[in-house]
PDB file of N, CA, C and O in Angstrom:
ATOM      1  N   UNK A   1      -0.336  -0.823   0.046  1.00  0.00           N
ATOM      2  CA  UNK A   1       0.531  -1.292  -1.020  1.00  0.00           C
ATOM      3  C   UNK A   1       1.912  -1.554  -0.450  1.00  0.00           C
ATOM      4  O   UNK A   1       2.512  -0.782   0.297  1.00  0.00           O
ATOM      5  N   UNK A   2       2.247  -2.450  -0.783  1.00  0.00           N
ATOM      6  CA  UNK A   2       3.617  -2.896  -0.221  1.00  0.00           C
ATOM      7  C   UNK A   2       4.774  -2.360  -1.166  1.00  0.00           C
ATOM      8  O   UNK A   2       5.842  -2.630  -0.616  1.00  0.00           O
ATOM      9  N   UNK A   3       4.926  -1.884  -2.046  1.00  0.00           N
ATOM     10  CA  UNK A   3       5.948  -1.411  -2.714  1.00  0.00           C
ATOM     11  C   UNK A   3       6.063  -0.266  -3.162  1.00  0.00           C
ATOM     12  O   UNK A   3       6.732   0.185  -4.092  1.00  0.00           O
ATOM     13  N   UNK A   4       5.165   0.322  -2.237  1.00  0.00           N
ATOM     14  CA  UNK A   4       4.578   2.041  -2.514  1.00  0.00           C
ATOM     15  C   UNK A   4       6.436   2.509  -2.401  1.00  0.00           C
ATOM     16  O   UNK A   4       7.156   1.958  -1.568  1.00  0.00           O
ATOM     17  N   UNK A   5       7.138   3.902  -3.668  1.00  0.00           N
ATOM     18  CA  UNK A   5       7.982   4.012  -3.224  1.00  0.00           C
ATOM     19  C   UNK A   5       7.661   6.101  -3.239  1.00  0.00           C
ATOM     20  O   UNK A   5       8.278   6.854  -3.992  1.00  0.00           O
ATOM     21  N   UNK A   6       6.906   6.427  -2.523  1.00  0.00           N
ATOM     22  CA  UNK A   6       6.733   7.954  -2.345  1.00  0.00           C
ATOM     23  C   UNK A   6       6.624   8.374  -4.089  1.00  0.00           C
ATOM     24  O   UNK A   6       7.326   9.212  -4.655  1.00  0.00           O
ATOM     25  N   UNK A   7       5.606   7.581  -4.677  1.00  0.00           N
ATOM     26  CA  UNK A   7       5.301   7.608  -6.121  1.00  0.00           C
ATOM     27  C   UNK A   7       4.368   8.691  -6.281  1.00  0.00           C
ATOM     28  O   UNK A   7       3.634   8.738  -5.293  1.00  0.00           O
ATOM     29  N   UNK A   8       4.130   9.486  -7.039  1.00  0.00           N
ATOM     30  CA  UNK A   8       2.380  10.343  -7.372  1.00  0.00           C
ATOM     31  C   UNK A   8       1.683   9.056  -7.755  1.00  0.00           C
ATOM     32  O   UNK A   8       2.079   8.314  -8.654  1.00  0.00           O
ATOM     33  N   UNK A   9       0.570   8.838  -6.975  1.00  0.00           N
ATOM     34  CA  UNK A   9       0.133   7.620  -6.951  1.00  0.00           C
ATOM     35  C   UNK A   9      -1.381   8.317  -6.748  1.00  0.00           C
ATOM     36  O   UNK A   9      -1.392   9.361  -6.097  1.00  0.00           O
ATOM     37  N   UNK A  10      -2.770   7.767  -7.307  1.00  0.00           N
ATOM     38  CA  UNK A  10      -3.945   8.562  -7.263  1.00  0.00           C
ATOM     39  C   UNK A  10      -4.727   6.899  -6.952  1.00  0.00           C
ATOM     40  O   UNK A  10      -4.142   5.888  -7.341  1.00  0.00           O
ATOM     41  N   UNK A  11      -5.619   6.840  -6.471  1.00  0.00           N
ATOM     42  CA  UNK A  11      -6.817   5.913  -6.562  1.00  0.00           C
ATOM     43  C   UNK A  11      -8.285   6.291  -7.067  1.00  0.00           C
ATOM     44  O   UNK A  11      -8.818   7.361  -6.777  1.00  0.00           O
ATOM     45  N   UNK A  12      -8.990   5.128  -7.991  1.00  0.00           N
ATOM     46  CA  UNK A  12     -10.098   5.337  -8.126  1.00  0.00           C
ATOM     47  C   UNK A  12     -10.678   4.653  -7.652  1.00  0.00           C
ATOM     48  O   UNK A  12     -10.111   3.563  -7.728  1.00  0.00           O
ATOM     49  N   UNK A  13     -12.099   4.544  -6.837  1.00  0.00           N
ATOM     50  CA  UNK A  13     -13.144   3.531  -6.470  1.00  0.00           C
ATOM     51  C   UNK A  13     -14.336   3.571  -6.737  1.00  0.00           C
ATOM     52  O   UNK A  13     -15.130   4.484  -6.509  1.00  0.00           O
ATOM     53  N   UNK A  14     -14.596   2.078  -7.485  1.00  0.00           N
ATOM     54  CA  UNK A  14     -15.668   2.098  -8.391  1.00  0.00           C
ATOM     55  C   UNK A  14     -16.882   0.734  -7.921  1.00  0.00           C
ATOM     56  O   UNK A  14     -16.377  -0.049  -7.117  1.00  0.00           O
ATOM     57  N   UNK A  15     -17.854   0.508  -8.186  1.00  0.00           N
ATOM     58  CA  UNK A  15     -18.913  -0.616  -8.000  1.00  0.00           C
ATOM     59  C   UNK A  15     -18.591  -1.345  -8.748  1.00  0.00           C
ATOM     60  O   UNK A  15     -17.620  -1.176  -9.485  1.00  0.00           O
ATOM     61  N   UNK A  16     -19.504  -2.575  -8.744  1.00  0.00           N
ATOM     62  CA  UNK A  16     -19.891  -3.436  -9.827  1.00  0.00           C
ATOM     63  C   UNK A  16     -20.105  -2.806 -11.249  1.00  0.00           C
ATOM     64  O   UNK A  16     -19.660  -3.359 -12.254  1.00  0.00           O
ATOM     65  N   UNK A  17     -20.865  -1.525 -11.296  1.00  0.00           N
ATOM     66  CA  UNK A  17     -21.342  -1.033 -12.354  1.00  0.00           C
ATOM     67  C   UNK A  17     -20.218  -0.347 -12.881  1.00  0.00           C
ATOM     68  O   UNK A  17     -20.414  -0.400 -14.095  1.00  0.00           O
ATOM     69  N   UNK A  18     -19.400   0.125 -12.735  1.00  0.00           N
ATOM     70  CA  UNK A  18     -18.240   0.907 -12.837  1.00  0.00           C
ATOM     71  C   UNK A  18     -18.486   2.086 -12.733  1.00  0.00           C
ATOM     72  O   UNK A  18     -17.847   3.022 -13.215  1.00  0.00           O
ATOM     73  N   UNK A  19     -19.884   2.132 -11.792  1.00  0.00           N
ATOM     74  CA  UNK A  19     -19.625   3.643 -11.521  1.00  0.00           C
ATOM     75  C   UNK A  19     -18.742   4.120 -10.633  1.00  0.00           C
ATOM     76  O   UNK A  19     -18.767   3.753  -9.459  1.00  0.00           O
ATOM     77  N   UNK A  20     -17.465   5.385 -11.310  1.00  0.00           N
ATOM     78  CA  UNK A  20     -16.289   5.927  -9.949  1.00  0.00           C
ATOM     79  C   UNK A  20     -17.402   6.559  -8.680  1.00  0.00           C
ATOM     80  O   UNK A  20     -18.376   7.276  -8.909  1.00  0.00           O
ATOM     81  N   UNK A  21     -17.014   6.141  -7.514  1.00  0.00           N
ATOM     82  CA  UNK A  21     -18.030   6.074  -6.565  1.00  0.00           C
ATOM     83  C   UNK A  21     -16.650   7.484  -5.596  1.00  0.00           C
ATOM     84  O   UNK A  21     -17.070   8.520  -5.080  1.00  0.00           O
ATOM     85  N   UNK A  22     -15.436   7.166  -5.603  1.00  0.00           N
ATOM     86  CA  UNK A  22     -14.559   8.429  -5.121  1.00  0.00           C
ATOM     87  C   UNK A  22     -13.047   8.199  -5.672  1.00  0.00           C
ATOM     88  O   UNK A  22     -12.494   7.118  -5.873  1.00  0.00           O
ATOM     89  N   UNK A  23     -12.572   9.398  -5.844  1.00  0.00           N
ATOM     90  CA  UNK A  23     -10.930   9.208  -5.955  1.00  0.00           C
ATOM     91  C   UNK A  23     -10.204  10.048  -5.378  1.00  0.00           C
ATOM     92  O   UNK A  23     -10.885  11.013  -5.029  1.00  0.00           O
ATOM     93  N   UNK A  24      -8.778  10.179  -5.016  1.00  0.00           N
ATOM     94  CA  UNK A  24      -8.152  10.538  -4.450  1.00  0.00           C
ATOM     95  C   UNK A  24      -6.672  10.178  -4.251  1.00  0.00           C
ATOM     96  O   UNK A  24      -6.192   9.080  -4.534  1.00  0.00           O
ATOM     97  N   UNK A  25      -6.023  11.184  -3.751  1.00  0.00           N
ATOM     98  CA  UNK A  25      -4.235  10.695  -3.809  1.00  0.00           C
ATOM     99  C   UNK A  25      -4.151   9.808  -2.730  1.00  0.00           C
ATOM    100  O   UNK A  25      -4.854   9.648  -1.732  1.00  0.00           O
ATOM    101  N   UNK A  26      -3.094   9.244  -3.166  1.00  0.00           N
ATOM    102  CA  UNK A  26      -2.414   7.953  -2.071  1.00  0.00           C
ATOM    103  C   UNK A  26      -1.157   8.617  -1.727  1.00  0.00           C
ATOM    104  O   UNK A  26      -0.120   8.790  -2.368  1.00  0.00           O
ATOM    105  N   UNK A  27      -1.572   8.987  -0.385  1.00  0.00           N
ATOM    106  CA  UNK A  27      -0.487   9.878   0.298  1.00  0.00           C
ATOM    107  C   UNK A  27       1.055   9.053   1.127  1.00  0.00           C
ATOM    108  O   UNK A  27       2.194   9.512   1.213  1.00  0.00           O
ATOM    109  N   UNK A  28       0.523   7.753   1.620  1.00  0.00           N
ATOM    110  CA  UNK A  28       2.079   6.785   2.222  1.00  0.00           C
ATOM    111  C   UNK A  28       0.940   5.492   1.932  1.00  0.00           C
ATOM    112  O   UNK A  28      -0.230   5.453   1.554  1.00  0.00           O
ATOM    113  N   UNK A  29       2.163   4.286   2.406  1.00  0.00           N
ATOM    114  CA  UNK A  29       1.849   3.226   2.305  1.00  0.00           C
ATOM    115  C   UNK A  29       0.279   2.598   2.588  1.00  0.00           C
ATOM    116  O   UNK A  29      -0.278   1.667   2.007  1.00  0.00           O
ATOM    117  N   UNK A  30      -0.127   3.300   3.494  1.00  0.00           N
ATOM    118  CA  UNK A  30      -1.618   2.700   4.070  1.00  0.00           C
ATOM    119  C   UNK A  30      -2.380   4.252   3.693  1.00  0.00           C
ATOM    120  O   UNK A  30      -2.127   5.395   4.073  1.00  0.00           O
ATOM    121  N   UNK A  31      -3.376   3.714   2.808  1.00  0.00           N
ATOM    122  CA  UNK A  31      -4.380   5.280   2.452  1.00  0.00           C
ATOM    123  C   UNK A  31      -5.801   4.406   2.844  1.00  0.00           C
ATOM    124  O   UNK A  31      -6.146   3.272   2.510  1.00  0.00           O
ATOM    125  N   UNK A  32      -6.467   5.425   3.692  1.00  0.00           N
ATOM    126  CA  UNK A  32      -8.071   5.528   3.819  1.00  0.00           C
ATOM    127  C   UNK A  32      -8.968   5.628   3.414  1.00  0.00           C
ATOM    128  O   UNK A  32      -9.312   6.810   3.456  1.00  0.00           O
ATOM    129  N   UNK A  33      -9.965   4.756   2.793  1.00  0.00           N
ATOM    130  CA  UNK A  33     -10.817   5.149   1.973  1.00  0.00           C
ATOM    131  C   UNK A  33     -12.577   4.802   2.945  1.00  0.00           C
ATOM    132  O   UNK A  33     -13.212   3.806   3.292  1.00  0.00           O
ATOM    133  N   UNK A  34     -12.675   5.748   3.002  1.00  0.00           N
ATOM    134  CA  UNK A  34     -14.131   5.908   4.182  1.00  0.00           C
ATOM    135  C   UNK A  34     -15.285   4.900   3.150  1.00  0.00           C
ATOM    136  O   UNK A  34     -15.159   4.936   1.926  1.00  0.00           O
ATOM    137  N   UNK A  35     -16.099   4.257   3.641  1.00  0.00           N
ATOM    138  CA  UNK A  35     -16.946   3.222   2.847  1.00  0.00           C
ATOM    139  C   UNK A  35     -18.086   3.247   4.226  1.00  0.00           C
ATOM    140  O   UNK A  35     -18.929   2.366   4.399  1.00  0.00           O
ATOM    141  N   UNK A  36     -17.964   4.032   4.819  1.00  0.00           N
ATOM    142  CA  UNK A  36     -19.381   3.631   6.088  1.00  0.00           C
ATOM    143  C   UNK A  36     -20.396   4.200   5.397  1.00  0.00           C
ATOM    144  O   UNK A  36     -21.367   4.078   6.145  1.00  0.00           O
ATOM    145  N   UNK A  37     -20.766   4.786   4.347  1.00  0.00           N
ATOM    146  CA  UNK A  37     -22.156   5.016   3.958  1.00  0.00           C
ATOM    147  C   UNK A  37     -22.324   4.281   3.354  1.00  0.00           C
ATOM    148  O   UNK A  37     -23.540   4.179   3.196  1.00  0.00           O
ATOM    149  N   UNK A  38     -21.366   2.994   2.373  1.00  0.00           N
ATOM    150  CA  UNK A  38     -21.927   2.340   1.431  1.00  0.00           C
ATOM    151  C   UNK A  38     -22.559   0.887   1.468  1.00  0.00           C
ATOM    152  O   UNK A  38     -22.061   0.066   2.239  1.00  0.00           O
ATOM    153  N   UNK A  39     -23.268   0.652   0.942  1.00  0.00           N
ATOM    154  CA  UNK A  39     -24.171  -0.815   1.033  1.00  0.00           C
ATOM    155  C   UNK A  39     -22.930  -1.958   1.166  1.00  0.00           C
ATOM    156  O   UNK A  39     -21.824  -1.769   0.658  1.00  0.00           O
ATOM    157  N   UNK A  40     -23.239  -3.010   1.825  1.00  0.00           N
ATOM    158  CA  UNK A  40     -22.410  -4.222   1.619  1.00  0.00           C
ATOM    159  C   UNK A  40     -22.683  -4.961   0.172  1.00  0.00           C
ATOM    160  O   UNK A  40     -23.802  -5.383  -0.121  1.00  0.00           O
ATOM    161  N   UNK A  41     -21.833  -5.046  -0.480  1.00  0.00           N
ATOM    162  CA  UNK A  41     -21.538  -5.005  -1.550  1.00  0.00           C
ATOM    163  C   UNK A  41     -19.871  -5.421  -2.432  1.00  0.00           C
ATOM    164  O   UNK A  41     -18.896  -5.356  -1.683  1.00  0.00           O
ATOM    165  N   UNK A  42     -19.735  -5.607  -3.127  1.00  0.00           N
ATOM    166  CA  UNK A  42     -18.127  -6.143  -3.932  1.00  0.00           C
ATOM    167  C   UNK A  42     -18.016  -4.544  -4.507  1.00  0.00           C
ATOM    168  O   UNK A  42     -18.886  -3.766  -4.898  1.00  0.00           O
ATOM    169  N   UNK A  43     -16.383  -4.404  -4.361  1.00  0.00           N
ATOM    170  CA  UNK A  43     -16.211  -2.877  -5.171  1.00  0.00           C
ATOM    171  C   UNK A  43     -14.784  -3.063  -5.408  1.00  0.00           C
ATOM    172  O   UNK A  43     -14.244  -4.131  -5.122  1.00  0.00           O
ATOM    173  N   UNK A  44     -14.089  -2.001  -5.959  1.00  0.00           N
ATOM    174  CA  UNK A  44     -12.845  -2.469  -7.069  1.00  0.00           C
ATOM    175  C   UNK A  44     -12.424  -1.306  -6.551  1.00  0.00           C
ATOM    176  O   UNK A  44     -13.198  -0.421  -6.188  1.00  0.00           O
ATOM    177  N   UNK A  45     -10.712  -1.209  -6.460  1.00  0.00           N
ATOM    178  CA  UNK A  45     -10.163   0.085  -6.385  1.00  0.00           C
ATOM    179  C   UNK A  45      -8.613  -0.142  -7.369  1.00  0.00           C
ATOM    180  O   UNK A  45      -7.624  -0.871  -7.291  1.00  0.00           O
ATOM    181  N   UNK A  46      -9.005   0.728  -8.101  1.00  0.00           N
ATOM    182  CA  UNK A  46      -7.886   0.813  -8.852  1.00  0.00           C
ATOM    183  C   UNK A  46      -6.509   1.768  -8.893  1.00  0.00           C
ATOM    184  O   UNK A  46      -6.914   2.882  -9.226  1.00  0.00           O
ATOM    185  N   UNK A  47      -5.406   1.805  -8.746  1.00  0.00           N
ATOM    186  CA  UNK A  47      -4.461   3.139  -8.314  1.00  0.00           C
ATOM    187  C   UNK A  47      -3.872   2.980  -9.977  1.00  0.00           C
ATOM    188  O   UNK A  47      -3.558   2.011 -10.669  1.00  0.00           O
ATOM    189  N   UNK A  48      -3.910   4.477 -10.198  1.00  0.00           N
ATOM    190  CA  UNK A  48      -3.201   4.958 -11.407  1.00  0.00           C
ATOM    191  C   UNK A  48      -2.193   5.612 -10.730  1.00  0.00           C
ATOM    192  O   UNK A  48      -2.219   6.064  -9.585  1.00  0.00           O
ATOM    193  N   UNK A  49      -0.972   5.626 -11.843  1.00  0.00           N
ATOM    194  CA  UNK A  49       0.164   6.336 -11.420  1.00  0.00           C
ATOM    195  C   UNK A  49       0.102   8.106 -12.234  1.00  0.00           C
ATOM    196  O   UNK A  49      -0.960   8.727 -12.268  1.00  0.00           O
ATOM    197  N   UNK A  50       1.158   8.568 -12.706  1.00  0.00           N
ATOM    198  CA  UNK A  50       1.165   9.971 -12.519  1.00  0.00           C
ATOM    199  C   UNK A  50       0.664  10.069 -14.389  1.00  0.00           C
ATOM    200  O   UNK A  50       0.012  11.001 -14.861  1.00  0.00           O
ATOM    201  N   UNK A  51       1.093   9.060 -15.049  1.00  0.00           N
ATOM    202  CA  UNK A  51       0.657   8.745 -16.899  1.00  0.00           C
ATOM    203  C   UNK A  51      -1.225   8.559 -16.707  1.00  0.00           C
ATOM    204  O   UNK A  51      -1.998   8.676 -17.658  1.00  0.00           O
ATOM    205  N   UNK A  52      -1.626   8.275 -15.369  1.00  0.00           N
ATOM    206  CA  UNK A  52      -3.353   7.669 -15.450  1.00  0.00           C
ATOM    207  C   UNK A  52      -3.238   6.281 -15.783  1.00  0.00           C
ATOM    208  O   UNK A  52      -4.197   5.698 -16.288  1.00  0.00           O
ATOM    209  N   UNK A  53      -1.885   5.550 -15.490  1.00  0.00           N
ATOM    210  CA  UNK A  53      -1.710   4.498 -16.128  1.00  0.00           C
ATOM    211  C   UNK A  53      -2.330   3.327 -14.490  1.00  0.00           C
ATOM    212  O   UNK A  53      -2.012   3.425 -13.305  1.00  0.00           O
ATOM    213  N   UNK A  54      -3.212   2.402 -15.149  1.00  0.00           N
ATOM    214  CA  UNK A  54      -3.704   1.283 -14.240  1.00  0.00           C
ATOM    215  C   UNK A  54      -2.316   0.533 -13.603  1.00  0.00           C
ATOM    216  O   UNK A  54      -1.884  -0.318 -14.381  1.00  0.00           O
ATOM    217  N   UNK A  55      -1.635   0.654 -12.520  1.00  0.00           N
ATOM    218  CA  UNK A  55      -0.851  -0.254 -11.859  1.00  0.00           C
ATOM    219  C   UNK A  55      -1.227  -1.567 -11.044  1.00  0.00           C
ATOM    220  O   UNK A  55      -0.704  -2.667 -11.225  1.00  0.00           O
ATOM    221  N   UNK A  56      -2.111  -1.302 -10.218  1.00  0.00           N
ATOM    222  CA  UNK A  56      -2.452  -1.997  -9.544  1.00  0.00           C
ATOM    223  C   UNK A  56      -4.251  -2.009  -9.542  1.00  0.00           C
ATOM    224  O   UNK A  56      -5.009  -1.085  -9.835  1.00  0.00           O
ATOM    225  N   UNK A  57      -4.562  -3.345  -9.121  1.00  0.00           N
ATOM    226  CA  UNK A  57      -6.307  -3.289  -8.247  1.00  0.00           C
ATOM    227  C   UNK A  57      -6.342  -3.969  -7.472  1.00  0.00           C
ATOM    228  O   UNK A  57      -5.431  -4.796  -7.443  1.00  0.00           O
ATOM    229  N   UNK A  58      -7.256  -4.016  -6.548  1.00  0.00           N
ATOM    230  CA  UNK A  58      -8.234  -4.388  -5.780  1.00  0.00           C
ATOM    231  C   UNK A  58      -9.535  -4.887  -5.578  1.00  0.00           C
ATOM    232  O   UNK A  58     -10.451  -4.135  -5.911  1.00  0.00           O
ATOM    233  N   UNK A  59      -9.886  -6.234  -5.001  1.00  0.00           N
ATOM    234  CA  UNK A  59     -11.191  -6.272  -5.284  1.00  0.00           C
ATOM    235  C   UNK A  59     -11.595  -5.901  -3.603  1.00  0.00           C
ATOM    236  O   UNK A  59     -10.865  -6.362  -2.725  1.00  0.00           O
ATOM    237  N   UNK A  60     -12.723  -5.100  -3.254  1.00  0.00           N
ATOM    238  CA  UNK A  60     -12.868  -5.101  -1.756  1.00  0.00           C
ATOM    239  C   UNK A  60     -14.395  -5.325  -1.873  1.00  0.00           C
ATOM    240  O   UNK A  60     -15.167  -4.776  -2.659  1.00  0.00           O
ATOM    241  N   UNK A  61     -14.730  -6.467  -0.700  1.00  0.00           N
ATOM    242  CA  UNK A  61     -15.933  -7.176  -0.575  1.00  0.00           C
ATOM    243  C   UNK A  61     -15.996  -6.610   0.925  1.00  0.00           C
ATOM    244  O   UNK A  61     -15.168  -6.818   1.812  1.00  0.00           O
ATOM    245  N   UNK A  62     -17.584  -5.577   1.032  1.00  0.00           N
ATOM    246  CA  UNK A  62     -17.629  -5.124   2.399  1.00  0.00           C
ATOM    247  C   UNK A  62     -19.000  -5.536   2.540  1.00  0.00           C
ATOM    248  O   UNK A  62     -19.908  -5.460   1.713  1.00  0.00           O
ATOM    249  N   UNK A  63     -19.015  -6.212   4.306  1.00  0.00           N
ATOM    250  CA  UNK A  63     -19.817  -7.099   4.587  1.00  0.00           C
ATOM    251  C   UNK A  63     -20.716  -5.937   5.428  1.00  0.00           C
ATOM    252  O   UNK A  63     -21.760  -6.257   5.997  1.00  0.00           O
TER     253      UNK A  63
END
């Protein structure tokens, strides 16, 4: 995220189906989200702020 400013910032990551597949805090600008077990596939990551409020998404297409 480019305008990350040391916010309580959380991510969710979800499928096509919307099933939450993992979540976790967004600790600095670049956060890790491990995906080597998952099928190639389209998936969505959404970051809520500290309200659970939707700020931002993502669509991530892993080949």
């Amino acid at each position: 995220m480019t305008d990350y400013k040391n916010e309580k910032l959380n991510y969710q990551f979800f499928d096509l189906q919307g099933k939450l597949l993992s979540s976790g805090s967004i600790t600095s600008q670049q956060t890790e989200i491990n995906t080597s077990t998952l099928a190639s596939a389209t998936y969505f990551v959404h970051i809520m702020n500290q309200e659970n409020i939707k700020v931002q998404s993502f669509k991530i297409i892993k080949k």
